[in-house]
C-alpha positions in Angstrom: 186.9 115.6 83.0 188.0 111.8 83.8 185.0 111.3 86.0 182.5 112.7 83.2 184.1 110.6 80.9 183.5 107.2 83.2 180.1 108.2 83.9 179.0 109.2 80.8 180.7 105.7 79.6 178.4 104.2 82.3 175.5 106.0 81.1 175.8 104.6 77.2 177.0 101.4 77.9 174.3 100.2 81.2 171.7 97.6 79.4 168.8 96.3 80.5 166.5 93.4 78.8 166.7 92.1 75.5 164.8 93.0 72.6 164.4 94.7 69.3 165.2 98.3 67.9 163.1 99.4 64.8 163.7 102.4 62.9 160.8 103.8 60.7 160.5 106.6 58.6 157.3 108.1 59.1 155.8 110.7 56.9 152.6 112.6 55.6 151.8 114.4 51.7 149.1 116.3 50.5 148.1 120.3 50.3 151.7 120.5 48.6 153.2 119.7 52.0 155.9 116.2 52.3 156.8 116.3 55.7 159.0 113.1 56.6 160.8 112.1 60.2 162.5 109.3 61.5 161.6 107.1 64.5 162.9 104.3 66.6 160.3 101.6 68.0 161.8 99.5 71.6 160.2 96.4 71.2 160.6 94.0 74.6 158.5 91.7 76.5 156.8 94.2 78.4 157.5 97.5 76.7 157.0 99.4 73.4 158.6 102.8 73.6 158.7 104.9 70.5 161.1 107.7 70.4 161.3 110.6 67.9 163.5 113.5 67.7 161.6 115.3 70.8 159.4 112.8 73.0 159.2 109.2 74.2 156.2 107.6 73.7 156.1 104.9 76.4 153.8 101.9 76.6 155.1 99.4 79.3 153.4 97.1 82.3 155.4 98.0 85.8 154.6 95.4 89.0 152.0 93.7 86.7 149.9 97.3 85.4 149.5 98.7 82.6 151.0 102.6 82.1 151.2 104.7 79.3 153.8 108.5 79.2 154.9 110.4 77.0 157.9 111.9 77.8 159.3 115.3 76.7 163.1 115.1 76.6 164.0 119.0 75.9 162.4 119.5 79.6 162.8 116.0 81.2 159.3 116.0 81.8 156.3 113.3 81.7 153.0 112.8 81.3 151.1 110.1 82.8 148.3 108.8 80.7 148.0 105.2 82.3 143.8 106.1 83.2 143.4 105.7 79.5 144.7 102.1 79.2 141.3 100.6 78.1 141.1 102.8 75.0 144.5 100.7 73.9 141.8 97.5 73.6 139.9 99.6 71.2 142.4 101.0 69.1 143.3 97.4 68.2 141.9 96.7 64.5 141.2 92.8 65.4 139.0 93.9 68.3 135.2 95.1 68.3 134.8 96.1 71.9 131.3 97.1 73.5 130.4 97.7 77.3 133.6 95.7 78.7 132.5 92.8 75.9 135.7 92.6 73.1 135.4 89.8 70.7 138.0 89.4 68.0 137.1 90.2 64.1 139.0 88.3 61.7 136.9 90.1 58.8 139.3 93.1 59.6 142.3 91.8 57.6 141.5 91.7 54.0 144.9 89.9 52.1 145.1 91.1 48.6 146.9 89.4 45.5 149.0 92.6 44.9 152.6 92.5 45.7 155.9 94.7 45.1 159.4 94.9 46.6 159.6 97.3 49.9 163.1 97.7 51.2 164.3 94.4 48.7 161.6 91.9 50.0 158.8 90.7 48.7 156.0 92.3 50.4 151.7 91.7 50.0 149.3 93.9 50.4 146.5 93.5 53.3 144.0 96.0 53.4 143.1 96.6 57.8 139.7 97.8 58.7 138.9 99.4 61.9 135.9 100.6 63.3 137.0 102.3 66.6 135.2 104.4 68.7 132.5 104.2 66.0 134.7 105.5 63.2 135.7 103.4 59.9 139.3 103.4 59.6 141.0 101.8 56.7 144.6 100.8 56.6 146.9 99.6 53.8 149.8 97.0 55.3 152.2 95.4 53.4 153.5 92.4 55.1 156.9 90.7 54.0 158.1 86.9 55.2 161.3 88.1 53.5 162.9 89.8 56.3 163.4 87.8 59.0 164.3 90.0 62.1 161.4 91.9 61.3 159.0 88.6 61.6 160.6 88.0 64.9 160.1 92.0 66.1 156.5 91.9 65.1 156.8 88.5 67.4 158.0 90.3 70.0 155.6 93.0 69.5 152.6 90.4 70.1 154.3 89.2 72.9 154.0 92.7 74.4 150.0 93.2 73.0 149.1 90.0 75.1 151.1 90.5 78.0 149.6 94.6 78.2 146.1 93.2 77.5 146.3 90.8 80.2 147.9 93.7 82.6 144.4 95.3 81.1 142.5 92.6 82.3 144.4 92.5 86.0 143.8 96.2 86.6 140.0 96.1 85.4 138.9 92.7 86.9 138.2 91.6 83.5 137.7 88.2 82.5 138.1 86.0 79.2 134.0 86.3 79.0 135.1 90.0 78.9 138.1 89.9 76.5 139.2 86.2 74.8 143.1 86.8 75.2 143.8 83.4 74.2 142.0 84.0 71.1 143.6 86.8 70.1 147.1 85.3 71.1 146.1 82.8 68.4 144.7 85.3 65.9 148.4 87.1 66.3 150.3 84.4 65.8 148.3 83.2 62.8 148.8 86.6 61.1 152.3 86.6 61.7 153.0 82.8 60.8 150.9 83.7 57.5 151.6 86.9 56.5 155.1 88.2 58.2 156.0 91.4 59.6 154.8 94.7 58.6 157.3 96.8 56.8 155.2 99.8 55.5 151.6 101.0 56.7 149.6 103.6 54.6 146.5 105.6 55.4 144.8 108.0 53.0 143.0 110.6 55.1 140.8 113.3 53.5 143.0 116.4 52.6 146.3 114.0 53.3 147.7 110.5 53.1 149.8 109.4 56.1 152.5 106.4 55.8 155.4 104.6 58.1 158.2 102.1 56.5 160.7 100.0 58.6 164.4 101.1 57.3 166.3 98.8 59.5 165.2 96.0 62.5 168.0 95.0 65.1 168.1 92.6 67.8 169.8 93.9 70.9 169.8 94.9 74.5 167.7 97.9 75.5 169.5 100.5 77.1 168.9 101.4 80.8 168.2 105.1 80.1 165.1 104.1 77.5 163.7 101.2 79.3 163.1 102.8 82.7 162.1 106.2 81.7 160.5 107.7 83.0 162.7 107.6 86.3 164.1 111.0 87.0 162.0 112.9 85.1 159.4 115.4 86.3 156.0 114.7 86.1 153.4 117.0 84.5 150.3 117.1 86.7 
């Protein structure tokens, strides 16, 4: 029993880099159905890793490439999705992306003049277009300057775009004629200098409207066990 104790001590207390934990609550109405979960969001450098209740979703850049998993916990099993990196360029709202050519849209974010209080801080409404894979996509942000760990996660979290898109750009042989990252570093930094972080998204879908909401934003040391998944896990082929 001593020895499970010191390991499983070494197992909850071995950190690795430094970065931000989100938790969200994400949830969905409609068709008389209110279906809400919680989620936590690993923000570092060179990893976004969501976790919910049954998977890891892991977006991270290992010896300079980019790699995508999702990771099943209940069977320590992964899935490796990293061939589908280049769709990541065009699920970003800011880029319009056609035949290896992405050039940034700044007509995407729409600030409004509404605001209200989100979590206590004063929080404005920016209405997000997206046109991805040839399908208009319209999201409602509210961004806060208010809450200031959550300005420096969303910080973070740019960090992490630009460093994945460049990872993007490594692994493809992709250019800034192909895809202006120094643009869009700027474009990121300009949102988040004039707008804040994000602390609730909404999307109103046809039968059902989707939504996400930041409860609480720390910043800390990433555990071991999250950032390196998914080492020791099975992978499903």
């Amino acid at each position: 029993m001593r020895i499970f104790l010191l390991f499983l001590f070494f197992v909850l207390f071995t950190f690795g880099v430094e970065g931000y934990v989100i938790e969200e609550i994400n949830g969905s109405t409609g068709l008389r159905i209110h279906k809400e979960i919680k989620r936590k969001v690993y923000i570092t450098e060179d990893a976004l890793i969501t976790e919910t209740e049954k998977e890891f979703m892991v977006q991270k850049i290992e010896n300079g490439l980019p790699r995508i998993y999702r990771v099943i916990k209940s069977s320590k099993s992964y899935m490796d999705f990293s061939k589908m990196t280049p769709l990541f360029l065009v699920s970003l709202p800011f880029l319009d992306c056609k035949q290896r050519v992405c050039v940034v849209n700044r007509g995407a974010f729409r600030p409004t003049n509404e605001y209200k209080k989100i979590r206590g801080f004063k929080a404005r409404k920016v209405v997000v277009e997206s046109h991805a894979l040839g399908k208009k996509t319209t999201l409602i942000q509210w961004y806060t300057k208010e809450w200031k760990e959550l300005v420096e996660a969303n910080r973070l979290e740019d960090k992490f775009y630009v460093n994945f898109i460049r990872a993007i750009m490594k692994e493809k042989n992709l250019s800034e004629a192909n895809i202006p990252l120094k643009e869009i570093q700027n474009f990121l930094k300009e949102i988040n200098e004039k707008f804040g972080g994000v602390v609730r998204t909404q999307q109103q879908m046809p039968l059902f409207n989707t939504y996400s909401e930041v409860i609480s934003v720390k910043k800390t040391e990433i555990p071991d066990y999250i950032y390196k998944l998914p080492e020791g896990y099975t992978k499903i082929k």
